[in-house]
N, C-alpha and C positions, 0 to 999 in steps of 0.2 A: 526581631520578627520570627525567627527559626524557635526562638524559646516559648513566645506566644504561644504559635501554632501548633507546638507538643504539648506546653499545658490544656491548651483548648480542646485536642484530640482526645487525652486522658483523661478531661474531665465529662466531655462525650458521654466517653465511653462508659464511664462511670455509672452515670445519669441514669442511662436507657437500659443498663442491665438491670436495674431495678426495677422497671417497667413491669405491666401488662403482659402476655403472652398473646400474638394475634394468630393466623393462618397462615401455615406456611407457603399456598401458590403465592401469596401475594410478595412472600421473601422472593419467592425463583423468579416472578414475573420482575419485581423492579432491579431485583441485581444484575438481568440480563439486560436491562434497560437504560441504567443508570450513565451507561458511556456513548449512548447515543444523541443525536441532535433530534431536538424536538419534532415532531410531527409534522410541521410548517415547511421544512427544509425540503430537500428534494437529497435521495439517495440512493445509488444502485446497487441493488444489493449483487454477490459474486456467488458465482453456481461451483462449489468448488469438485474438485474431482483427487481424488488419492496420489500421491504423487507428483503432483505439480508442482512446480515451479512460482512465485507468485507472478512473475510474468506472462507466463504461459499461461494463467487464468482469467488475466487484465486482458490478455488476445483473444479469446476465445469469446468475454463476456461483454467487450466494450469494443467501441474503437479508441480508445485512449492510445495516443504515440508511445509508445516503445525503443526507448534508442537504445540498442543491442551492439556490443563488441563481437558477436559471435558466440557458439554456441557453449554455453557457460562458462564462459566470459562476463566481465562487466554490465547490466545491464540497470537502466535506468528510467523512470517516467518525466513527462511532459503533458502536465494536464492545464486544458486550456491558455497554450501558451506557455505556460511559466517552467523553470528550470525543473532540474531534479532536485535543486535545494530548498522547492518551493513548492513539494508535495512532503506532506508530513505522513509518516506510517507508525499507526499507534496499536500496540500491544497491549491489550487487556487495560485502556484506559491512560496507560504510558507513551509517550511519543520514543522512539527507539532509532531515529536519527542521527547516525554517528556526528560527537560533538565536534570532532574536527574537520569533515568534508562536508558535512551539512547534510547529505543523503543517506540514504540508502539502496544498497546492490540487490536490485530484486531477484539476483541469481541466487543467492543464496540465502535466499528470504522464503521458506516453505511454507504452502496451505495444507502441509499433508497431514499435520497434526491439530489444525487450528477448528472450531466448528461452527463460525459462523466470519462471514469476510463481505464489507462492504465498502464503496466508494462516496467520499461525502465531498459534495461540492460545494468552490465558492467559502461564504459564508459559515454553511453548517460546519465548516472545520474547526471553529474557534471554540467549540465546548471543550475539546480537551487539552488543546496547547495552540500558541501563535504559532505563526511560519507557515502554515499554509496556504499562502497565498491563489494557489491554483485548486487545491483541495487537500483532501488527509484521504487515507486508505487504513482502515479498521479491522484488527485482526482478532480476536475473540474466541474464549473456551467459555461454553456453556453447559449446563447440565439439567438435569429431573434426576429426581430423587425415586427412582423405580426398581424393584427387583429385579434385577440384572445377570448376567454373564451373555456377554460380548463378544466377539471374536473379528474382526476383519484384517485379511490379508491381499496383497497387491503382489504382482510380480508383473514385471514390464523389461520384456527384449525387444534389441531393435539395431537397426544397422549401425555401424562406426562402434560397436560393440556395449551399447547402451545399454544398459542391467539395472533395474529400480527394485528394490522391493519397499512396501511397508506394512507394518506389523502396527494394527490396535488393540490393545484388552480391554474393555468396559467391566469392571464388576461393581456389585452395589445391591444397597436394599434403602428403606428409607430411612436409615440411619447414615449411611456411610455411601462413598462413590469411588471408588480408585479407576484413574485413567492411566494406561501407560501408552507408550505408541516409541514406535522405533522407524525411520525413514533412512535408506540407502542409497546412494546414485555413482553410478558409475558410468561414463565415455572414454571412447580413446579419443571420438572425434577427428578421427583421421579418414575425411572424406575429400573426395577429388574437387577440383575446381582449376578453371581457365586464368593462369597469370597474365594477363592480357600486357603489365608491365616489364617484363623482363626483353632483354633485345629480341629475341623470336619466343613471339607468346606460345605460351604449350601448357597440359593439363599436366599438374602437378596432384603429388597428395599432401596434404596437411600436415607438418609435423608439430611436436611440442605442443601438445594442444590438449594432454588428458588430463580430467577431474573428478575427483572424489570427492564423494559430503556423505555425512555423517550426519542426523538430527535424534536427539533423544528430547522425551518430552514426559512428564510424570507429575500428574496431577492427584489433589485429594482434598472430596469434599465432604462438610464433616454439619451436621447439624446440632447445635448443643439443646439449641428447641425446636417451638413452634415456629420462634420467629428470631433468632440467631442461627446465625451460618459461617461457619471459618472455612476457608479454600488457600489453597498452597499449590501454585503453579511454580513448574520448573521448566527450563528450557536450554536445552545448550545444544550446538551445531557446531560443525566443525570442517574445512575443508581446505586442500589442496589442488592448487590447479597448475598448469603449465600454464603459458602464455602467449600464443603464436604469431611472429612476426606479420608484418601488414606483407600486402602482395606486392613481390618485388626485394625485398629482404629479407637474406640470409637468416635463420634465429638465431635469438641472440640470449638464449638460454633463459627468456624469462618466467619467474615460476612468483605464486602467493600464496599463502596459510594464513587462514582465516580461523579467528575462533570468538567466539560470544555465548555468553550464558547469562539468562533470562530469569528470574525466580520474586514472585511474589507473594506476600502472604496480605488475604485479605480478609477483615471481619466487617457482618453487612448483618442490617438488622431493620424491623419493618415492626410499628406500632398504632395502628388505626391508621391513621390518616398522614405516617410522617416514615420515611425511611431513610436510612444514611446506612457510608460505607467507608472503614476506612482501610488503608491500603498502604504498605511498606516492600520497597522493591532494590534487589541490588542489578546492575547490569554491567557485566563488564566484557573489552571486548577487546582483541588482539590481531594488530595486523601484519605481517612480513612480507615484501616485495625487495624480490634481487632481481638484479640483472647482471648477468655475470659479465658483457659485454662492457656495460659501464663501471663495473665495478661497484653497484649500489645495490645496501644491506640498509632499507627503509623501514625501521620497526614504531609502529604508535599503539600503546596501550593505554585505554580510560577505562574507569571505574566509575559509576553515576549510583549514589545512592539518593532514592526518591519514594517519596510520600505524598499522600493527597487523604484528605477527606471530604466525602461529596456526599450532600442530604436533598431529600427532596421533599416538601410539604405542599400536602392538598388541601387548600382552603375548603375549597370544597369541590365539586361534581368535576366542574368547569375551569377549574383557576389551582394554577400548581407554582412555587415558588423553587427555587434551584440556587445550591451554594456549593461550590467546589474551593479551597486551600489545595495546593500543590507548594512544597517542598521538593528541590533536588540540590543536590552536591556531584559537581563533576572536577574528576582529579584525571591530567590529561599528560603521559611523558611522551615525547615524539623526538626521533632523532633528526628531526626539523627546530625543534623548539632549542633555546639554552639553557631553560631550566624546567620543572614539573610546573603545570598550568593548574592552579584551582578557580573554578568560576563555581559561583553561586545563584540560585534560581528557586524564586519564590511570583505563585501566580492567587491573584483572587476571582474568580470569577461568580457570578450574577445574572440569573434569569426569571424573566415574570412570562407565565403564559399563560393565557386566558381563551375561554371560545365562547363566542359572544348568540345570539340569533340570528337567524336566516344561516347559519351555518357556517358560521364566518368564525378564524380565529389567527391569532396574533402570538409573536413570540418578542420579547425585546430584552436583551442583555447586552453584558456590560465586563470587560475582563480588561485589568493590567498586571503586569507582570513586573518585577524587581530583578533586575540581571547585574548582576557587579559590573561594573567599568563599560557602562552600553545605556544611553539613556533612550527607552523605550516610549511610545505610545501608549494612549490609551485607548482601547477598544471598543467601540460599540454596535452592535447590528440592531437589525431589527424587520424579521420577517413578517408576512402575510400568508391569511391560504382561505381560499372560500371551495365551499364545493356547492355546487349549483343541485346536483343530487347525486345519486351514490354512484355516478357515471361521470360528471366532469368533476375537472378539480382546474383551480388555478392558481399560482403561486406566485410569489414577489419577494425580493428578502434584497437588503442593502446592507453594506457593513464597510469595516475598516480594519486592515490587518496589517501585519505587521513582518520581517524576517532579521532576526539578528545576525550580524556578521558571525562567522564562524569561529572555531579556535585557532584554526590555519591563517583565515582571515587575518586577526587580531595581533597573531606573537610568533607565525613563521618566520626564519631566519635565515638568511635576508630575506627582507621583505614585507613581513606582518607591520599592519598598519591601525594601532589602536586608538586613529583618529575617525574610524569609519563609520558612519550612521545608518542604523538599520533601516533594510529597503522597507517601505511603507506604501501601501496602496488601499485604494479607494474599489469596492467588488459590490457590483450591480446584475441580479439577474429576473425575469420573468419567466415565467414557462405556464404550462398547459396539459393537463393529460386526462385523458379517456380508457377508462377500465370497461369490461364486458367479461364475460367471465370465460369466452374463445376468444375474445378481442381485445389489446391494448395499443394505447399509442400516445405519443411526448413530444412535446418540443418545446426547448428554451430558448432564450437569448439572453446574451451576457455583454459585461462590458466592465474593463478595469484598468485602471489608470496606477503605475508603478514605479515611483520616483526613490530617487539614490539607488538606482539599482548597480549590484557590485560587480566588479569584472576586473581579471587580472593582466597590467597592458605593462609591458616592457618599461622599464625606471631607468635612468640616465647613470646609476650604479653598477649597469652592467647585468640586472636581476630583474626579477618581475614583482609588480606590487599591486594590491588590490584598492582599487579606486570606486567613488562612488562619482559612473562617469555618467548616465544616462537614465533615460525616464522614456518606461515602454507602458504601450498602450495593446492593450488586448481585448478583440472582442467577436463573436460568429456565434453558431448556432448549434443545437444539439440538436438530433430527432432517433426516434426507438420507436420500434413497432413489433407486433409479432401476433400470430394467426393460428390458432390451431382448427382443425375439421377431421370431423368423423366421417370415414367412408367404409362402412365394415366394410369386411375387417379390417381395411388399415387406418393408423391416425398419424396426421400430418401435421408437423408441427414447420412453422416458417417464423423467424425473428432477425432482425438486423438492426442497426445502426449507423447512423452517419453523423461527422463531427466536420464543421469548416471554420478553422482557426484566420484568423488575421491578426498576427505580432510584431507589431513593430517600434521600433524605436524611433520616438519620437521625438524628443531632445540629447542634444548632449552637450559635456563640458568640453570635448575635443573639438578647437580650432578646424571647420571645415570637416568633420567626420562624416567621411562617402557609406557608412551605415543610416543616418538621416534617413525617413519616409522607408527605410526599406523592411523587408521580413526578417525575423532572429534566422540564425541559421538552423538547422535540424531540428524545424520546426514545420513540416507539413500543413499547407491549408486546407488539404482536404483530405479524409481518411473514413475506413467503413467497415462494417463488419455482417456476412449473410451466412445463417445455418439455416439449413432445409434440411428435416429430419423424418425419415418415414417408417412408421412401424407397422410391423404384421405377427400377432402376435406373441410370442416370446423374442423376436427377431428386430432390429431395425438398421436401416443404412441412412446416412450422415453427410453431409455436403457443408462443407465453412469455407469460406471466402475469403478471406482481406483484401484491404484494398488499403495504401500508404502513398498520396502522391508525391508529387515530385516535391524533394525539400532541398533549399539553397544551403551553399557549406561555406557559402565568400561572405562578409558582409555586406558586400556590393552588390549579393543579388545577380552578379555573373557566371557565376559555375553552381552547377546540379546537381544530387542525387537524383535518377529518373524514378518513376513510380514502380512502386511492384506489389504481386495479388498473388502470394502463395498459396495454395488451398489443400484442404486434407481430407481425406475422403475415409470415414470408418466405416466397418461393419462390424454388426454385436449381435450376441446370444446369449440368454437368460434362460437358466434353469433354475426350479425352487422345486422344494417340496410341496407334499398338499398344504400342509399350513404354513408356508411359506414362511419358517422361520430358517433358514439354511438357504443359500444363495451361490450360482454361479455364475460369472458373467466371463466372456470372452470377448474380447474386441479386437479385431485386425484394424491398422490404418495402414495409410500407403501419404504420407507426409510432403508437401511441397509435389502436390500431383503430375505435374504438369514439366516437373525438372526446370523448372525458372532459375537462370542466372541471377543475383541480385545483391544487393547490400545494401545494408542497413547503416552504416556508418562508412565512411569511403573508406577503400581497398582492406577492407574487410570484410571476406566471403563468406556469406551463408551458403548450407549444406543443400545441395540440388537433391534429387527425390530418394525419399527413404522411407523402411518400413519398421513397422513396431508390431509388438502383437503382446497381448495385456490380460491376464486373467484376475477376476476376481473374486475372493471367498470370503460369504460372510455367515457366523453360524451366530444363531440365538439359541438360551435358552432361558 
C-alpha cells in the first residue's frame, strides 16, 4: 500500500508539471481551501489574538468546555460531550494528536503563530482524519503573494509575573513570502487562594507552579509559476512547567518538559478546472514528567512521519470531486512500553459534491483507514444545505466515525490491551442560520450514539487496564447570535453563545454499573459565552462573560463541581498614522473581575482577579 501511494504521488507529480500554466489566485484560493470541509458543514471560525493560548481562544470565541488543571497547567477540550481523545486538532492538514495519550494539551498548543483557526463539527471532522468524534479544531498558515515587509510585535504584563511577548516578520513580493514569528511566555503563577482543605482553612500562595514556553515558527513560500507553489512550514515549541500540588498537599516537586517540532513541505498545483496537493511532514515530540516524591522519571518520545496527497476536480460550475491518500509511520518509545512501538497508518478518503436548484446542495463521502493491529470502520457521511435566500440557510449532515485505541491503550505495561475495538459512533446534526449583515444567529441540534467506548477500570493484577466497557449517548443544542448598531459615534457590538450538553451512558458491560442513565463526569450540561464591546472612536471597552455550569465528578451523579462565570473587562486604545500603515494598540484588562473563587477540575484553584496590560505594534511597509 505505502509503495502504491509513493509511486502514484511521483507519478502525479510528474504528470501535471508538464501541464498548462493557469492563474495563480486560483493556486492561493484552493490551497487555502483544500483542508477544509465542504460548504454544507457547519463551522466556527476562531477570532485569534497574538499570544494566546489555544484555550484561551476556544473561551473567548465559543462556549465549548475547557477542562483546565490550572493556569498552564494541563489543559484539554470537550466538545459536544465527547473526551479529549475525541477532538482531533489538525495542523496544516495533519492531525497532531499525540499517538500515545490520544490528545492534545491545549496549554501548549499556540495561535500566536498560526493565521487562520477554526472549529469543525460533528461530521465535517472526517475530511482530514478519524477520531473525531465530537469534532476537530483546525489550525492553518495562509498567505498572498504581495509586496511586503511586515512587522508585528506583542508584549503582554500582568500579575503572578506574566510576561508574553510575540515577534512576527512578513517579507515578500510575488515571487517569494518569508514568514518568521517567535512567541515567549512566562508565569510564576503564584497567586493566593482559600485552602478550604487543610485542618484550619487559610489563604495560602501557590507554590511550584512556574512555566515557560518557547514557540519558533518559520515559513516559506515559493512560486515556481503561475500555477505551482512549494511552501515549507516549520514549527517547534518547547516548554517547562512546575506542577502544583492539589489543595491540601504538601508539593511534591512535580515538574514536565515538553518539546515538539512540526515541519512540512508541501507542493500544490491548479490547472483549469483540476487542483491537487501533495504534502510530506515529520513531527516528533518529547515528553518528561517526575515526581520527585514518587520517585517517577516518565519519558515518551514519538517520531510520526506523514504524507498525504489531496486533488480536487470541477466537473463543472456546480459539481466538484475530492480525493485525499494519507500515508503516516509512527515510531513510539515510552518508559511505559517494553519495547519501541511501530504502528502504521494509511487513509483513502472520497467526496462528491454537487448544488442542485432552488439552491439546494449536497455533499456525500466516503473514508476508511488501514491501522496495523486495529480493525477499523468504514466511514461514510453525507451532508445537506439549502439556502431559502441569501439570509436563511439550513443544514443536515449524518455520518459515522470512528476513535482508534491509543498506543498507551494498546501496549502499556502492565496493562495495554491489544484486544480493544475502536470506539465507533453514529453523529447526527440539523441546524439553522440567519445572516444580515448587523445580524446573525444559529442553532443546531445534534444527537450521537458511541459504543465500545474505552475506559481504564482497575484489573484483578493489581493494575489498571483499558476496557471497552460502555456505550454513551450524546445529544443538546447549540445557539450563537450577535448584533452589531451604530449610534455615532459609538459602535456596539454584542455576541454570545450557549451550548446544553446531555451525556450519558448508556449501557454498560459492568454487572450493575451505578453510572447507568447518568451524565459523564466533567461534562457540563449547560455553558455560555457574552461579549459586549463598545467603541468610540480610536477607543473601546469590553465585557465577556462565561458561564460553565455545574459538572458531576462521581459517576453516580452525587458530588459537584458548582457553576462559575469569570468575566474580563478590557479597555483599549488605537493609534495609526494617516495612512494607517503603523499601528498601536494598548489594552488594560482587569481578568476574573469580580475575584470569584472557583475551579475547574476539583481542588484545583484558579487565579482570583488579576491584571494584564498589552501593547501592540504593527508597522507596514
Amino acid at each position: 500500500m505505502r509503495k502504491a501511494l509513493l509511486f502514484f504521488l511521483i507519478f502525479t507529480f510528474i504528470k501535471v508539471s508538464i501541464g498548462q500554466y493557469d492563474t495563480l489566485p486560483e493556486v492561493e484560493i484552493e490551497a487555502n481551501k483544500i483542508n477544509r470541509p465542504s460548504s454544507t458543514y457547519k463551522v466556527i471560525p476562531l477570532t485569534l489574538s497574538e499570544g494566546n493560548t489555544l484555550n484561551r481562544v476556544l473561551s473567548e470565541n465559543t462556549s465549548i468546555y475547557i477542562k483546565s488543571y490550572g493556569v498552564g497547567n494541563l489543559s484539554t477540550v470537550s466538545i459536544r460531550g465527547g473526551s479529549a481523545s475525541q477532538t482531533q486538532i489538525i495542523w496544516n492538514g495533519f492531525s497532531i494528536n499525540s499517538p500515545t495519550l490520544g490528545q492534545t494539551d491545549l496549554s501548549i498548543t499556540s495561535t500566536s503563530l498560526v493565521d487562520v483557526a477554526a472549529v469543525h463539527l460533528g461530521a465535517s471532522s472526517i475530511v482530514n482524519s478519524s477520531g473525531g468524534l465530537g469534532g476537530a479544531i483546525q489550525l492553518s498558515h495562509e498567505t498572498t503573494f504581495n509586496k511586503r515587509l511586515e512587522l508585528d510585535l506583542v508584549k503582554e504584563l500582568g500579575s503572578f509575573g506574566i510576561d508574553n511577548t510575540t515577534l512576527k516578520l512578513k517579507i515578500g513580493n510575488e515571487k517569494w513570502q518569508f514568514y518568521t514569528g517567535l512567541a515567549k511566555k512566562h508565569a510564576d503563577n503564584d497567586f493566593e487562594y482559600l485552602d478550604f482543605l487543610m485542618k484550619e482553612p487559610q489563604i495560602i500562595r501557590q507554590t511550584n507552579a512556574k512555566y515557560d514556553q518557547i514557540e519558533l515558527a518559520q515559513n516559506i513560500y515559493y512560486n515556481l509559476s503561475l500555477n505551482h507553489r512549494l511552501s515549507l512550514k516549520t514549527n517547534f515549541t518547547a516548554s517547562q512547567r512546575l506542577i502544583p500540588s492539589i489543595m491540601g498537599v504538601k508539593t511534591r516537586g512535580e515538574r514536565q518538559k515538553d518539546e515538539n517540532v512540526k515541519t512540512t513541505l508541501e507542493w500544490s498545483y491548479n490547472k483549469d478546472k483540476y487542483f491537487q496537493q501533495i504534502a510530506m511532514g515529520y513531527f516528533g515530540d518529547f515528553l518528561n514528567y517526575i515526581d520527585t516524591a514518587s520517585s517517577i522519571d516518565s519519558r515518551v518520545q514519538t517520531k510520526a512521519y506523514k504524507g498525504y496527497y489531496k486533488g480536487k476536480y470541477y466537473l463543472n460550475d456546480s459539481t466538484q470531486l475530492r480525493l485525499s491518500l494519507n500515508t503516516e509511520q509512527i515510531v513510539a518509545q515510552s518508559s511505559g512500553f517494553d519495547k519501541e512501538k511501530i504502528q502504521n497508518r494509511n487513509a483513502l478518503f472520497l467526496e462528491f459534491y454537487q448544488k442542485l436548484k432552488h439552491n439546494f446542495s449536497y455533499t456525500a463521502s466516503l473514508r476508511k483507514e488501514f491501522i496495523s493491529g486495529v480493525n477499523v470502520p468504514l466511514v461514510p457521511a453525507l451532508s445537506l444545505n439549502w439556502t431559502k435566500n441569501e439570509h436563511h440557510r439550513f443544514l443536515f449532515s449524518v455520518a459515522k466515525n470512528f476513535r482508534a485505541p491509543t498506543l498507551n491503550d494498546l501496549y502499556w505495561s502492565p496493562g495495554g490491551n491489544p484486544e480493544l475495538k475502536p470506539e465507533e459512533g453514529g453523529l447526527t446534526e440539523l441546524g439553522y442560520e440567519y445572516h444580515k449583515k448587523t445580524f446573525s444567529l444559529g442553532l443546531t441540534s445534534y444527537y450521537s450514539l458511541i459504543q465500545n467506548w474505552i475506559q481504564w477500570l482497575p484489573f484483578h493484577g493489581g493494575y489498571w487496564k483499558p476496557q471497552n466497557i460502555k456505550e454513551v449517548e450524546s445529544y443538546g443544542v447549540e445557539f450563537n447570535g450577535s448584533k452589531k448598531i451604530k449610534l455615532k459615534p459609538l459602535t456596539i457590538e454584542v455576541k454570545g453563545s450557549y451550548n446544553l450538553v446531555f451525556s450519558k451512558n448508556r449501557k454498560s458491560v459492568i454487572v450493575d454499573d451505578v453510572s447507568v442513565g447518568k451524565q459523564l463526569i466533567y461534562v457540563p450540561r449547560n455553558s455560555a459565552n457574552l461579549l459586549m464591546k463598545v467603541g468610540y472612536r480610536s477607543a473601546f471597552l469590553s465585557y465577556q462573560q462565561n458561564y460553565r455550569g455545574a459538572a458531576f465528578i462521581d459517576v453516580a451523579n452525587t458530588v459537584y463541581m458548582p457553576y462559575f462565570m469569570p468575566t474580563t473587562l478590557s479597555l483599549g486604545w488605537k493609534v495609526s498614522n494617516k495612512t494607517a500603515k503603523n499601528r498601536l494598540e494598548v489594552i488594560a484588562s482587569i481578568v476574573n473581575l469580580y475575584g470569584e473563587e472557583y475551579q475547574v477540575i476539583a481542588n484545583r484553584p484558579m487565579p482570583g482577579r488579576y491584571y494584564t496590560l498589552t501593547a501592540k505594534v504593527n508597522f507596514k511597509k
